[in-house]
C-alpha positions in Angstrom: -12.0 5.3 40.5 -11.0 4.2 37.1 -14.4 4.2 34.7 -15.3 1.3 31.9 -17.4 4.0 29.4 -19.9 2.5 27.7 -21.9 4.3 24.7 -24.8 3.2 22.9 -25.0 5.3 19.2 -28.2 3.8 18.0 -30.1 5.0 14.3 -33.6 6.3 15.5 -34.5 6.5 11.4 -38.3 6.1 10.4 -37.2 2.3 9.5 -37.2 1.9 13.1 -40.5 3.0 14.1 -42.6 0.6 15.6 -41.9 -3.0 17.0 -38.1 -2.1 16.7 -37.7 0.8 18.8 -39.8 -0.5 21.0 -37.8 -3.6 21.5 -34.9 -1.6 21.9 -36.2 0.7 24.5 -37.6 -2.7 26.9 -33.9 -4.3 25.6 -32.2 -0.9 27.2 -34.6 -1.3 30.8 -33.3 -4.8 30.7 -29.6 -4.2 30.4 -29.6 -1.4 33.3 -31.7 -3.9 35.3 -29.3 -6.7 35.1 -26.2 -4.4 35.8 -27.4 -2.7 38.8 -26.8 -7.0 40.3 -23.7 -7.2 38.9 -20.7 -5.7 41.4 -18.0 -5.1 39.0 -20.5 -3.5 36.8 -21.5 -1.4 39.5 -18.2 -0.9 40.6 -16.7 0.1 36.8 -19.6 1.2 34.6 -20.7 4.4 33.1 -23.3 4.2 30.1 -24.5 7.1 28.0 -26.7 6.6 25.3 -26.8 8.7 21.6 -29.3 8.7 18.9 -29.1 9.6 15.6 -31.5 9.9 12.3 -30.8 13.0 10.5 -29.4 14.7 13.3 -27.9 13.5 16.8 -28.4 13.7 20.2 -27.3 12.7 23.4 -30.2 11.7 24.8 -28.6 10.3 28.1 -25.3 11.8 29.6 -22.5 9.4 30.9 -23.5 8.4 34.4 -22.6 5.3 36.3 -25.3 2.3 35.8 -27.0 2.9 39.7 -28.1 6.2 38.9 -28.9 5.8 35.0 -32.6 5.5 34.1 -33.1 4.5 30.4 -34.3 7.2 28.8 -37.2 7.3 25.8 -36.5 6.7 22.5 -37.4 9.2 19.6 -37.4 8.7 16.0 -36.4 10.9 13.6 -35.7 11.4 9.9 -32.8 9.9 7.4 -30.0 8.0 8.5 -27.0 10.0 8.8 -24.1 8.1 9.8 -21.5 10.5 9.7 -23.4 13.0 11.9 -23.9 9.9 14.3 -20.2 9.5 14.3 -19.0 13.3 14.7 -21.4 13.6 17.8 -20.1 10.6 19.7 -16.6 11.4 18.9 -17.4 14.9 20.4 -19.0 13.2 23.3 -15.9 10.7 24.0 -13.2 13.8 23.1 -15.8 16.1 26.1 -16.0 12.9 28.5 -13.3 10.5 28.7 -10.2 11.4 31.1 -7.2 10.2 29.6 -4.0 8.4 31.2 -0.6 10.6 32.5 2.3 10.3 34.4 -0.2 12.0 36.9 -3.6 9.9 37.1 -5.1 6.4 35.7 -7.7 7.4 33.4 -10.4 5.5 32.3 -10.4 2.5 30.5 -10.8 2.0 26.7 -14.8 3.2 26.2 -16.7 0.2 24.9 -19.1 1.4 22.2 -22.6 -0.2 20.7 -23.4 0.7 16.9 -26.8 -0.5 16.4 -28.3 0.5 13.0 -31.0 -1.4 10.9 -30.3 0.5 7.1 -28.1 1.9 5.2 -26.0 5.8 5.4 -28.5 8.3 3.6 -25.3 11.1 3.8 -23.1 11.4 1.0 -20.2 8.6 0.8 -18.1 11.7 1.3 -19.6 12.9 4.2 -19.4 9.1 5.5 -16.0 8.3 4.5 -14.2 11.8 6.1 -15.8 10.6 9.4 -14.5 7.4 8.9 -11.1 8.5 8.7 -11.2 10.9 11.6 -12.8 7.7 13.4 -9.8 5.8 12.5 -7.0 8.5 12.9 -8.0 9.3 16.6 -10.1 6.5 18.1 -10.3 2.8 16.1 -7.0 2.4 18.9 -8.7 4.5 21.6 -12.0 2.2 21.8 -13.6 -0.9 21.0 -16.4 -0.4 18.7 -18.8 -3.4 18.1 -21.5 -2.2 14.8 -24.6 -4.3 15.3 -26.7 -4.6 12.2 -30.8 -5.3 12.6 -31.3 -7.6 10.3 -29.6 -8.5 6.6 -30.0 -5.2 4.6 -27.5 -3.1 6.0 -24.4 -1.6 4.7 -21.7 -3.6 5.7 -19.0 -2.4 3.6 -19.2 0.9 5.8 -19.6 -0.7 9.0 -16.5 -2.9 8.4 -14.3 0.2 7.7 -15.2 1.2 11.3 -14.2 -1.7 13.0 -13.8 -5.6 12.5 -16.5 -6.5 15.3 -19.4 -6.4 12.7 -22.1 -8.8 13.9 -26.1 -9.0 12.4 -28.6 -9.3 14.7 -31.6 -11.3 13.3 -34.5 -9.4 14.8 -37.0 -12.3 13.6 -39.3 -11.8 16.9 -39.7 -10.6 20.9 -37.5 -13.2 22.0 -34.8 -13.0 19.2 -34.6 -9.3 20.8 -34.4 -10.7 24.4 -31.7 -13.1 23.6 -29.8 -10.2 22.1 -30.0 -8.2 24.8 -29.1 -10.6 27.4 -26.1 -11.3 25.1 -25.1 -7.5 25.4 -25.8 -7.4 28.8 -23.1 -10.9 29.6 -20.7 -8.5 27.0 -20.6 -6.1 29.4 -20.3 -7.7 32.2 -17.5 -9.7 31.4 -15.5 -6.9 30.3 -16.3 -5.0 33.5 -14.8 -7.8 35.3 -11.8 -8.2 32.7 -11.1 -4.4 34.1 -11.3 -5.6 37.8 -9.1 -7.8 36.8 -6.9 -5.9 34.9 -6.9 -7.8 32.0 -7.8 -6.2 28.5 -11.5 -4.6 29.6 -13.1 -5.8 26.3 -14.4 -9.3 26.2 -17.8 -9.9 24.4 -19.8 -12.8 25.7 -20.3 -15.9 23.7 -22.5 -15.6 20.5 -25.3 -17.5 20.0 -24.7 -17.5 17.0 -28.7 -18.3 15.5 -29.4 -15.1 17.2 -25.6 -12.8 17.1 -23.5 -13.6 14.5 -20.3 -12.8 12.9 -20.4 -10.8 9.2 -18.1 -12.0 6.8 -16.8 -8.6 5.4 -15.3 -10.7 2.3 -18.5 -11.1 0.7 -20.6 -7.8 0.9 -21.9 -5.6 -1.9 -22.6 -2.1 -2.3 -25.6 -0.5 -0.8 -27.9 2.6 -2.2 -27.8 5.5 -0.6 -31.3 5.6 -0.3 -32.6 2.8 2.3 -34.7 0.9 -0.4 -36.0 -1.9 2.5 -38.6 0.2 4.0 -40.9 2.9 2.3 -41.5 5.4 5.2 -43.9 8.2 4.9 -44.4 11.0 6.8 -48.2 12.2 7.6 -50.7 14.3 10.1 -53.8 13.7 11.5 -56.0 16.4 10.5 -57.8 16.3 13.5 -55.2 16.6 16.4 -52.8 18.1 13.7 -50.3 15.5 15.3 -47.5 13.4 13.3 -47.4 10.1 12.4 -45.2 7.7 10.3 -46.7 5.2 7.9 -44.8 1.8 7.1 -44.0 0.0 4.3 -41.5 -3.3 4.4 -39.9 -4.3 0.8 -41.6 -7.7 -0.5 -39.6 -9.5 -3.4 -41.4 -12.1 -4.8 -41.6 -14.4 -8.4 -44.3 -13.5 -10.6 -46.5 -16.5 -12.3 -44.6 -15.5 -15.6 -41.1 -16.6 -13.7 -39.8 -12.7 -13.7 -38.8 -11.7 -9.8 -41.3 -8.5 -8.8 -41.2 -6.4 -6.1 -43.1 -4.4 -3.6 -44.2 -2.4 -0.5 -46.8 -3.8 1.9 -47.6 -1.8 5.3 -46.6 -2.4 8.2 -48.1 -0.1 10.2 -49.0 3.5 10.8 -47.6 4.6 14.3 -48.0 8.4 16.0 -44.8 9.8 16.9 -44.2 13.4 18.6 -42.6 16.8 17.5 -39.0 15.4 18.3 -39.2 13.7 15.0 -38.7 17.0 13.2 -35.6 17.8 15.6 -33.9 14.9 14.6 -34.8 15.2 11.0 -32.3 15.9 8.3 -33.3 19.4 6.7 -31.2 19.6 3.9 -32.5 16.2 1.9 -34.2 16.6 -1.3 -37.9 15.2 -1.7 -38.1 11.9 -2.9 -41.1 10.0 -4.2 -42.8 6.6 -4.7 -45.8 6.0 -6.7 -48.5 5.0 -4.6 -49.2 1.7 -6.6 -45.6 0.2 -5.1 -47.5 0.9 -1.9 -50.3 -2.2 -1.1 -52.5 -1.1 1.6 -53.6 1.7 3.6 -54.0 2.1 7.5 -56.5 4.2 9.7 -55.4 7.6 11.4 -53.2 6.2 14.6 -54.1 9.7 16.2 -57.6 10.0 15.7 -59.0 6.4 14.0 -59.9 8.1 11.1 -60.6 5.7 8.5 -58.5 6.6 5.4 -55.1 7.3 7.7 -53.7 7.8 3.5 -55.0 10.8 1.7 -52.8 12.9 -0.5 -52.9 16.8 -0.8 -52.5 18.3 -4.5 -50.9 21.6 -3.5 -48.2 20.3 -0.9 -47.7 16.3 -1.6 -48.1 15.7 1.3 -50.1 12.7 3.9 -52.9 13.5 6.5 -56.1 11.5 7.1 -59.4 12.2 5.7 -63.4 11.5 7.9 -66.4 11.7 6.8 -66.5 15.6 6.2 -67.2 17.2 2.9 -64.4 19.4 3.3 -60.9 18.4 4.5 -58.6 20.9 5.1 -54.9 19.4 5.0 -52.7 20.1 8.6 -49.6 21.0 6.4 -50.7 23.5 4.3 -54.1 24.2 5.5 -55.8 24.1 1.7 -59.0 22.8 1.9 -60.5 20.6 -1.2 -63.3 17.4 -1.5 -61.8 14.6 -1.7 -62.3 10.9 -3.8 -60.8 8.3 -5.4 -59.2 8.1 -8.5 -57.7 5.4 -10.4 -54.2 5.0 -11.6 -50.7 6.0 -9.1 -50.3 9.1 -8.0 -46.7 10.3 -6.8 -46.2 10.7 -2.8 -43.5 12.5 -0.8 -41.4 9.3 1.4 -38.7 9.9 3.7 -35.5 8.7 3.2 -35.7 5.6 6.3 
C-alpha cells in the first residue's frame, strides 16, 4: 500500500500558551475525527505530528489515521525554527520509503507549518536549514506554512515554500473553520492519490478565515518575538511552573504620538515538559515591569499576587499572606512589599 505522509511541525512557544494551544489540540481531535469517515483517507493516510519551541520533538510517530490518537500538546520555550526544520527533515529522511525500479514508494509527504511569531535562532542558523530544506526536499514535499495571525515572519516562511497562507485566529469558530479547511485539504489530496493525479490539492479558502500572503510586500521581523511578553514563574506553594501573558497593545496618545504596551492576558500552569523543550543556550532578556499593565493570581495555587519578583535570582513566583516568602527558584527567603517606580524582570523570548 502506497502511503499519503502527512506531518504537522507546529511552534509550541510561550506565545502559544493558552486559548491557542488549546484550539489547536480540539482542531487536531477534530481533523482525526473527520478522517477516520473518509475512505481514501483511511485508505492513504499516515499523520505524525512534531512540536517545536526551543527544542523539537516528535510527539506522535507516523501511523495511519485509524489508529492515531491526537496526542497533548506541550509548550516550551523560544521559537527555533531551524531546529523545527532539522528534526522533521530527520523524521521524513527515517520514514518515508522512496520510489525504485523495485517498489512504489510513498507519495509526496504533505506537510503543515503552523507558527504564530517570529525565528528566535540566529538568521544563520535559519537560513542553512533553509537551504538544506531546499536542496533535498522543497521538490520532495509539499509544504504549506500557516501563520496565526499578522505578526509573523513571512520573509522566512516564503523562502520555504510559496503556499504561505495567515490564519486569522480572531475567535473559537475562526479556529473551527480553519480546521475544517485543513481537514477538506486533506481529503481531497488523499483522493487526488486514489486517483492518481498529483496528491496535493488544498481545499478552497475561505478566504475571511485562510488567506493567501502576498510575499511582495513583507518587511523584516526582530529576532526577538516583540508581540507577546511571556514570563516565566513558580508557584511557591506547589513549586509548579507557570507562564504569565502579555499581548502587545499599540495605541495614540492624547498628545497624537503612537505609544505602546503590554496588557495580560493570562497566567496559565504548564508542566515540567516546558523546560525540555526550552532553548538552553539564550541569553536573559528583560522588560521593565511598567511595559507590563496588570498582574494575575497564582493559576497553581490562587495566590493573590501570581507577580512577585526575587532580588537575588530575577526571577517570578507568587507571594500569600506569609511574612516570609521563600522564592521556589532559588529558595532565598526575604519580606516582601511594594515599591514604586519599574523594576527589571527576566521574559522569555515567545
Amino acid at each position: 500500500m502506497r502511503r499519503l505522509p502527512i506531518y504537522f511541525l507546529i511552534d509550541v512557544s510561550e506565545s502559544m500558551v493558552g486559548d491557542a494551544i488549546e484550539q489547536v489540540q480540539e482542531g487536531m481531535e477534530t481533523i482525526i475525527r473527520e478522517l477516520r469517515t473518509d475512505p481514501y483517507a483511511l485508505e492513504t493516510v499516515w499523520i505524525s505530528v512534531i512540536v517545536f519551541a526551543g527544542k523539537a520533538r516528535t510527539i506522535a510517530p507516523l501511523q495511519e489515521v485509524i489508529s492515531f490518537y491526537p496526542p497533548k500538546f506541550p509548550v516550551g520555550s523560544g521559537t527555533l525554527l531551524s531546529v523545527g526544520l532539522g528534526h522533521l527533515m530527520y523524521e521524513l529522511r527515517k520514514n518515508i520509503v522512496p520510489t525504485t525500479s523495485e517498489q512504489k514508494g510513498d507519495w509526496k509527504p504533505v506537510v503543515f507549518l503552523f507558527t504564530d511569531g517570529v525565528p528566535t535562532d540566529s538568521p544563520r542558523d535559519v537560513r542553512g536549514v533553509i537551504a538544506e530544506w531546499r536542496r533535498n526536499w522543497a521538490q520532495a514535499a509539499n509544504l504549506v506554512a500557516v501563520a496565526f495571525g499578522n505578526q509573523t515572519d513571512n520573509n522566512i516562511l516564503g523562502e520555504l515554500t510559496d503556499n504561505v497562507l495567515r490564519f486569522d485566529n480572531a475567535n473559537a469558530e475562526s479556529y473551527k473553520t480553519f480546521f475544517k479547511w485543513v481537514t477538506n485539504s486533506i481529503k481531497t489530496s488523499s483522493m487526488s492519490v486514489e486517483n492518481n493525479s498529483t496528491g496535493f490539492e488544498l481545499a478552497r479558502l475561505d478566504e475571511g478565515i485562510v488567506s493567501k500572503v502576498d510575499l511582495t510586500k513583507q518587511d523584516a521581523k526582530p529576532v526577538v518575538d516583540d508581540n507577546f511578553v511571556v514570563l516565566a514563574a513558580k508557584c511557591q506553594n506547589t513549586k509548579k511552573p507557570y507562564l504569565i501573558k502579555y499581548r502587545k497593545n499599540v495605541f495614540i496618545e492624547n498628545s497624537g504620538d503612537v505609544g505602546m504596551d503590554y496588557r495580560l492576558v493570562g497566567a496559565f500552569r504548564i508542566d515540567e515538559a516546558y523546560f525540555e523543550l526550552s532553548d538552553e543556550n539564550t541569553t536573559a532578556l528583560k522588560i521593565n515591569a511598567n511595559q507590563l499593565l496588570g498582574a494575575p493570581t497564582c493559576p497553581c495555587c490562587g495566590n493573590q499576587y501570581g507577580f512577585a519578583c526575587d532580588g537575588t535570582c530575577g526571577k517570578i513566583h507568587c507571594i500569600g499572606t506569609e511574612k516570609i516568602s521563600t522564592c521556589p527558584w532559588c529558595g532565598n527567603q526575604a519580606e516582601y512589599g511594594f515599591g514604586e517606580g519599574g523594576f527589571e524582570v527576566n521574559r522569555t523570548r515567545g
